[in-house]
C-alpha positions in Angstrom: 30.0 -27.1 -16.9 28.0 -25.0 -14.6 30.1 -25.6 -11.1 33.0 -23.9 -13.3 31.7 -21.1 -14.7 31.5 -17.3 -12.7 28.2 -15.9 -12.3 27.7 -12.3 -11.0 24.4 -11.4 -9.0 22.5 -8.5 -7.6 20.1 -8.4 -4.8 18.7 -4.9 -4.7 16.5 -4.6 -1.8 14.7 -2.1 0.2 17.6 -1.1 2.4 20.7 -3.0 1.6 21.9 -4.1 -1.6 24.2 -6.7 -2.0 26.6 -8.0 -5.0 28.0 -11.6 -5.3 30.1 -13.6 -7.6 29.9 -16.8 -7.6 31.4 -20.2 -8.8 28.8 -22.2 -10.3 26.0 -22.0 -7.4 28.8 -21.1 -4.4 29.4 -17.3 -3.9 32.8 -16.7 -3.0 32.5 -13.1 -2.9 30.3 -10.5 -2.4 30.0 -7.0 -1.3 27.0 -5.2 0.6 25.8 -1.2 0.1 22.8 0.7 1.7 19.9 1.2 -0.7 20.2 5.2 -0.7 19.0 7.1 -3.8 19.2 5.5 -7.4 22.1 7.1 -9.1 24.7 6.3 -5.8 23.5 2.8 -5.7 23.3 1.9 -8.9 26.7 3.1 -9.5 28.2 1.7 -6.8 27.0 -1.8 -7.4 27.7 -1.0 -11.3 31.2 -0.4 -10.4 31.8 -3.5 -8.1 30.3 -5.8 -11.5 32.6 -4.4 -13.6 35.7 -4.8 -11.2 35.0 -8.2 -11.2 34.3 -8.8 -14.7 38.2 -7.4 -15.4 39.6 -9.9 -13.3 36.6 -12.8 -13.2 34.8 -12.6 -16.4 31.2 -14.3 -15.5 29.0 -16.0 -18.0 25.7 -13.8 -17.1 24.6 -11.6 -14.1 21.0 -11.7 -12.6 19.4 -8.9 -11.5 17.0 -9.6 -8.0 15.3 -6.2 -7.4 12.1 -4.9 -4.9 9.6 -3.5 -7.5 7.1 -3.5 -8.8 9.0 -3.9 -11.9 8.2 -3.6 -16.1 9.5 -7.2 -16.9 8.0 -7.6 -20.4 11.2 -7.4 -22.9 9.2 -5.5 -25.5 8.1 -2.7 -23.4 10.0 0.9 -23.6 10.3 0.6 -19.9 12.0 -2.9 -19.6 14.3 -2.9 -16.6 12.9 0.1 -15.3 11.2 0.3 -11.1 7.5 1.1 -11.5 5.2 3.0 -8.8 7.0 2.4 -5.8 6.7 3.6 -2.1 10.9 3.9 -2.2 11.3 7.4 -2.2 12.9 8.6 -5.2 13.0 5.4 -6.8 10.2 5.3 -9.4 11.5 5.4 -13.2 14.5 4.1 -12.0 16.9 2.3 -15.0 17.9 -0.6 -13.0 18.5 -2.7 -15.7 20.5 -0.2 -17.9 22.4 0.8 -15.5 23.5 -2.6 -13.9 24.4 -3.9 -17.4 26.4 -0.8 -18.7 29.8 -1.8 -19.9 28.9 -6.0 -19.4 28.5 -8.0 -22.9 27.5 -11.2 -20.9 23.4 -12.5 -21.0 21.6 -11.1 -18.1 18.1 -11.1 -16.8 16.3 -9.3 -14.2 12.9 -10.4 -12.1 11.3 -9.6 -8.5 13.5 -10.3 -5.8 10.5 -12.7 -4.5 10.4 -14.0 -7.9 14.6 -14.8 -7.7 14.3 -16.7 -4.4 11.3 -18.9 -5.3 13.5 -19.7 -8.6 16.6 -20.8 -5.8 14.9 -22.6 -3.8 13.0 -24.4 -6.6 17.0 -25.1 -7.9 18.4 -25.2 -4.6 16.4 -25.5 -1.7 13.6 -26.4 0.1 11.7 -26.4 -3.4 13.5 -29.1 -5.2 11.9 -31.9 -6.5 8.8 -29.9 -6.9 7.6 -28.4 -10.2 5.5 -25.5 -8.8 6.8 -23.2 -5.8 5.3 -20.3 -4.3 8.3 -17.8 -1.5 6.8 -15.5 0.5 8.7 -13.0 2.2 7.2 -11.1 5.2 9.6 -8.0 6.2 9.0 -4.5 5.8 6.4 -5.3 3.1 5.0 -8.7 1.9 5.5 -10.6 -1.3 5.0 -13.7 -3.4 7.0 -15.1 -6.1 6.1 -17.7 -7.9 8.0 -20.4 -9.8 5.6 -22.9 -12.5 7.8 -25.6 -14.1 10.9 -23.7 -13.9 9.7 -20.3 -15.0 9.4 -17.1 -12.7 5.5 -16.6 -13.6 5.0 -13.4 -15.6 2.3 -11.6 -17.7 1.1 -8.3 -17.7 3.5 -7.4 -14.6 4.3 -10.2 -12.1 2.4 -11.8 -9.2 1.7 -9.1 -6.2 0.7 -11.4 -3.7 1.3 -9.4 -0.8 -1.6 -6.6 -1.7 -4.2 -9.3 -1.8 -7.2 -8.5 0.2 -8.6 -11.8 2.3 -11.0 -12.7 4.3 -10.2 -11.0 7.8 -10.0 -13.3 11.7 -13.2 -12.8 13.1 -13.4 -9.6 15.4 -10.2 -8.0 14.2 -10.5 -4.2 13.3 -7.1 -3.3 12.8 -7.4 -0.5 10.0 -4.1 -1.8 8.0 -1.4 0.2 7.1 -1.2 -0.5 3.4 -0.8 3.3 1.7 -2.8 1.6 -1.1 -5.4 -0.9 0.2 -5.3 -0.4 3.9 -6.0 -4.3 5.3 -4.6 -5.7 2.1 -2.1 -9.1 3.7 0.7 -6.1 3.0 -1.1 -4.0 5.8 -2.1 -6.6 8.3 1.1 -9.1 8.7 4.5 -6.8 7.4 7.1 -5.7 9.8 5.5 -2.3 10.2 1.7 -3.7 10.0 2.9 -5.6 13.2 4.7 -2.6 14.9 1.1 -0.9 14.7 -0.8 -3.6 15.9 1.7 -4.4 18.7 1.7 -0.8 19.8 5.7 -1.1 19.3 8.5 -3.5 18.9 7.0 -6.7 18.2 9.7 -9.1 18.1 9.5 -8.2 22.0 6.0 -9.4 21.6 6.0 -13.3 22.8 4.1 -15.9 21.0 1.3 -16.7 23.6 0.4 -13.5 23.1 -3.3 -13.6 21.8 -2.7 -10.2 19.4 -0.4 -13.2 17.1 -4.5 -15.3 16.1 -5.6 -13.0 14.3 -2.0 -12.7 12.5 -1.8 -16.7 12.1 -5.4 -16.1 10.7 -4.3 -13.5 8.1 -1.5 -16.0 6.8 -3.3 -18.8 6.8 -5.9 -17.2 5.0 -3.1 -16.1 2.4 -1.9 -19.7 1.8 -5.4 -21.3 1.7 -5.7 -18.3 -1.5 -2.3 -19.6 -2.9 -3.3 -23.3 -2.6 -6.6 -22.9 -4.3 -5.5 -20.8 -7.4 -2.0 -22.0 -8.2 -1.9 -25.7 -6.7 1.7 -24.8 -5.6 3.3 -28.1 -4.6 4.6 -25.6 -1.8 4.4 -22.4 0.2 7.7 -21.4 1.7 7.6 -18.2 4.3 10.1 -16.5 4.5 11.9 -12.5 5.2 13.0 -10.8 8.2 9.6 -11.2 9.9 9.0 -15.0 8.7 12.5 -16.3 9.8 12.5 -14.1 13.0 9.0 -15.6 13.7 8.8 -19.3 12.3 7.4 -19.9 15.7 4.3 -19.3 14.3 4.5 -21.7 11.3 2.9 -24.7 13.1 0.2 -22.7 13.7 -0.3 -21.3 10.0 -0.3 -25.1 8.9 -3.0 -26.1 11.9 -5.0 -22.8 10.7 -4.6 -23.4 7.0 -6.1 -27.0 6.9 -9.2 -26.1 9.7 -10.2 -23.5 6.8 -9.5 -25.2 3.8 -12.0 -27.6 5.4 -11.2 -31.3 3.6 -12.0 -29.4 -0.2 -8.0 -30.2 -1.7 -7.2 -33.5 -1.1 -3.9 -33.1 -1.0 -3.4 -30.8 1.9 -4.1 -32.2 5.6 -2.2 -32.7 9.1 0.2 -34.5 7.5 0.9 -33.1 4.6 0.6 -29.4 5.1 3.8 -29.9 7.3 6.2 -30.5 4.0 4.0 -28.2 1.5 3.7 -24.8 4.0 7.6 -24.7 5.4 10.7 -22.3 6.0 13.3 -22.1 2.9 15.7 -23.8 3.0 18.4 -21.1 1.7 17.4 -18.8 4.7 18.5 -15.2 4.4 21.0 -16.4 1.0 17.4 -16.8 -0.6 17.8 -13.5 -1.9 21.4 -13.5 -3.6 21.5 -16.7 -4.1 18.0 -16.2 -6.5 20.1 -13.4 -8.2 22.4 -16.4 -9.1 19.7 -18.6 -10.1 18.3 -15.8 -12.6 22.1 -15.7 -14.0 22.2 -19.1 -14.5 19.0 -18.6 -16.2 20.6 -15.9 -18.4 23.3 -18.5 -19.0 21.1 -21.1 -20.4 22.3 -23.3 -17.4 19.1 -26.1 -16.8 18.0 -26.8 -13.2 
């Protein structure tokens, strides 16, 4: 049974990394490293797998990684980071050099992908067949969970480097290196620290500089709604959590535009589909867990 087998995870983010093993969905252990260069992190987190598997064998690890990533088994480059703006990080053999010295199923997807799949398991998303996580922190992304599945196909979903309709009378240039005002460079951590001149978690929430931000994720959900009819939109990251003050207003915001066209979505409603996960800040290593449990063969 699932609740007593060992599972081993890996949450690689932008600046910490984290390893967990875990009984069945509950972690019981878990150690945390700074995301330096590729070769010391990987390593170090290669080591702590392995130290467990000599005295915990697990059934399958997961792999939850910031990307973009090559997903598709049958490419050359499966496992490896794409174009990235991590310094030093692109080409990097994440998945080679995670699973060196484990003969145990594994499988490796976006770390935005991995939440949405816990909290579909988990969390706020269960019960529903379609869930969309987005994490707002030092960049923005979507991951997206269709009857079960992380959704795939030529790469995976990069939600956060849409560009959307901008709030009225806004003329902030974005700080996207790519796009400029994609939702990346209007509404992440550092988007916000330009457009509040500063530290904007010192910023309060009457402040009128937060409409056009509410605008810009509203704008992001009513796009979500519209082309995946995600039973729901969780918001989450450093910047969602920090700021789930402004959720009420994202719902308001996100029904006024959608203006009656999906039935399904109104005052009522949009207060259960556009929500905080559940899982919180374990959204990320506990959707390492989930994609091990995947590896595993382990249903919902």
């Amino acid at each position: 049974m699932a609740s007593e087998r060992y599972f081993a995870g890996v949450e690689l983010g932008g600046t910490k990394s984290i390893a967990v093993l875990a009984r069945g969905r509950e972690i019981v252990v878990q150690a945390t490293f700074p995301t330096g260069l590729p070769a010391q992190t990987l390593h170090a987190l290669s080591d702590r797998l392995l130290a467990w598997q000599k005295v915990t064998p697990f059934a399958a690890l997961g792999i939850a990684s910031f990307g973009p990533l090559r997903l598709s088994p049958e490419a050359a480059d499966f496992g490896h980071m794409l174009a990235t703006p991590k310094p030093g990080w692109e080409g990097a053999l994440i998945g080679e050099a995670l699973t060196a010295g484990l003969e145990c199923p594994w499988r490796i997807d976006t770390d935005v992908n991995a939440a949405a799949l816990a909290e579909y398991r988990w969390g706020a998303g269960a019960g529903c067949s379609s869930v969309c996580y987005i994490t707002i922190g030092t960049g923005v992304g979507g991951g997206l969970v269709m009857n079960g599945q992380p959704v795939h196909g030529a790469m995976h979903p990069e939600i956060g480097h849409l560009k959307l309709r901008r709030a009225a009378g806004d003329s902030f240039p974005g700080t996207c290196r790519f796009h400029g005002d994609c939702i990346e460079g209007l509404v992440s951590g550092p988007a916000l620290a330009a457009r509040m001149g500063g530290d904007a978690t010192a910023v309060p929430d009457d402040d009128p500089r937060w409409q056009a931000v509410v605008s810009d994720i509203a704008e992001l959900a009513c796009s979500i709604l519209s082309t995946t009819s995600a039973q729901r939109i969780l918001i989450g990251g450093g910047v969602g959590i920090a700021r789930a003050s402004l959720l009420p207003h994202v719902q308001k915001e996100t029904v006024a535009r959608l203006c009656g066209y999906l039935p399904f979505v109104d005052e009522e409603t949009v207060r259960d589909i556009i929500r905080a996960p559940q899982l919180g800040s374990e959204a990320g290593p506990m959707g390492a867990v989930a994609l091990a449990h995947m590896a595993a063969g382990e249903a919902r």
